[in-house]
C-alpha positions as CSV (number, residue, x, y, z in Angstrom):
1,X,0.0,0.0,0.0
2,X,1.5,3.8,-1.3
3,X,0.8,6.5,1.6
4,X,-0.3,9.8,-0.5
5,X,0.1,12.9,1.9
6,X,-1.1,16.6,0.2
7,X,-0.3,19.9,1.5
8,X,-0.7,23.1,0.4
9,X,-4.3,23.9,0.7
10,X,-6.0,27.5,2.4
11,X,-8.0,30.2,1.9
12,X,-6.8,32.5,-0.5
13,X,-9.4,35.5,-2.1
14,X,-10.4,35.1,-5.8
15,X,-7.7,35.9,-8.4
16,X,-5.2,34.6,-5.7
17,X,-2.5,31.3,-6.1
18,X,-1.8,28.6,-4.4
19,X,0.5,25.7,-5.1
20,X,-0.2,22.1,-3.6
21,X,2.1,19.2,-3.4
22,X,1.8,15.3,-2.9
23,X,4.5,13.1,-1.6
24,X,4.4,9.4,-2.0
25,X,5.9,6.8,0.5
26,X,7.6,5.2,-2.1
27,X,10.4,6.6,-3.9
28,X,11.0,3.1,-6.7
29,X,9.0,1.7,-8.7
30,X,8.2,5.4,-10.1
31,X,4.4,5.7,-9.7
32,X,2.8,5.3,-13.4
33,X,0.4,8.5,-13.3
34,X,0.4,11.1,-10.4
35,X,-2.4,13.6,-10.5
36,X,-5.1,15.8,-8.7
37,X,-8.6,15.4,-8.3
38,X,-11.3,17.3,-6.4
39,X,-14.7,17.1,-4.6
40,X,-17.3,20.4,-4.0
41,X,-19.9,19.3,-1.5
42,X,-22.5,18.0,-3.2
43,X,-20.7,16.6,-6.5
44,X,-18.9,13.9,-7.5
45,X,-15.3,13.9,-7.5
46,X,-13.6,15.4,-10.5
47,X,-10.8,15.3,-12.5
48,X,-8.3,18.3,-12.0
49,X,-5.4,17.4,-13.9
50,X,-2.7,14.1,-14.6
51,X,0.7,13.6,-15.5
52,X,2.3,10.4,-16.8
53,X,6.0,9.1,-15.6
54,X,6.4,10.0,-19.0
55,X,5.2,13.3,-19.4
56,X,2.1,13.1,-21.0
57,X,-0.4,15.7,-19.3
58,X,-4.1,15.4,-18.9
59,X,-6.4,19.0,-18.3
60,X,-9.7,19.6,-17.0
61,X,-11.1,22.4,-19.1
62,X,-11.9,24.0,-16.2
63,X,-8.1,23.8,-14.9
64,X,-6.5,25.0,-18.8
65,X,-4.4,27.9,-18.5
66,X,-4.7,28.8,-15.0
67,X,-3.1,25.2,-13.1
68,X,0.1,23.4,-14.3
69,X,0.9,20.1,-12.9
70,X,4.5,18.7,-12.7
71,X,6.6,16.0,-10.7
72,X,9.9,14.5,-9.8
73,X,9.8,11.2,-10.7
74,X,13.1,10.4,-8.7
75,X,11.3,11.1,-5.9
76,X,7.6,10.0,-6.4
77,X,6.1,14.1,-6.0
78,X,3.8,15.9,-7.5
79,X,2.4,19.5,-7.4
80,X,-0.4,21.7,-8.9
81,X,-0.1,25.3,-9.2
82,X,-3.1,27.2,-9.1
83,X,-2.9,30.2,-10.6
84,X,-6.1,33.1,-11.2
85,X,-8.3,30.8,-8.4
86,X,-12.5,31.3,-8.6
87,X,-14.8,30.6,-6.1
88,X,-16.2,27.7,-8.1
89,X,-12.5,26.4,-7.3
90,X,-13.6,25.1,-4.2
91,X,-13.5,21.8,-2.9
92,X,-11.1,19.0,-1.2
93,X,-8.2,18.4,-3.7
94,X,-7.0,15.0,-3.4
95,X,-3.7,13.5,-4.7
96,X,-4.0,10.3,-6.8
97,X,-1.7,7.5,-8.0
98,X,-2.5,4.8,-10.1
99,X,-1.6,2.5,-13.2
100,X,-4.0,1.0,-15.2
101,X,-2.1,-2.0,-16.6
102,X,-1.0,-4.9,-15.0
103,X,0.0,-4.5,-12.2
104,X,-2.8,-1.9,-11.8
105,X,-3.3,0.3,-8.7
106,X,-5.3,3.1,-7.5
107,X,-4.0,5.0,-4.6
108,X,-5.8,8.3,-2.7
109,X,-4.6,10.9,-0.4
110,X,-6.5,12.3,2.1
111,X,-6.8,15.3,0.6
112,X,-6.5,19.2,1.4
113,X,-9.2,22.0,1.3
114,X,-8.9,25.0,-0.9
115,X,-11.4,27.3,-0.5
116,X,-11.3,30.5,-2.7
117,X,-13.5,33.4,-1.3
118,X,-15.2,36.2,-3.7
């Protein structure tokens, strides 16, 4: 079982930043995809945005030109910068690592409020 631990998250007033980061309790194998999801009370869980151990990136549109996602894959990290934040940013952001071919896995953080006031 990977441990995924988030920080980052606060209050910060619309039009702000804030940068989160996950760190894995693993450092080898290198984690397949590394990414952020998040959950607004009331809704489902949503994709924010992935990254491959390879460097292929994956956007919400909601998240295109105001979060970048990168990582270290030496060390099993990754981090979202949120840039230009809106209220309807919101929610618990929750670090995610998993590999859908064999051998598949699908590990959570606990995750880390960000709540953006107007």
């Amino acid at each position: 079982q990977v441990q995924l631990v988030e920080s980052g998250g606060g209050l910060v007033q619309t039009g702000g930043s804030l940068r989160l980061s996950c760190v894995a309790s693993i450092r080898t194998p290198t984690l397949h995809t590394m990414g952020w999801y998040r959950q607004s009370p009331g809704k489902q869980r949503e994709l924010v945005a992935t990254l491959t151990s390879g460097g292929t990136a994956n956007y919400a549109s909601s998240a295109e030109g105001r979060f970048t996602i990168s990582r270290h894959n030496a060390e099993n990290t990754v981090a979202l910068q949120m840039n230009d934040l809106k209220p309807e940013d919101t929610a618990v952001y929750y670090c995610n690592a998993s590999r859908r071919m064999t051998p598949t896995y699908n590990f959570w953080g606990q995750g880390t409020q960000v709540t953006v006031s107007a």
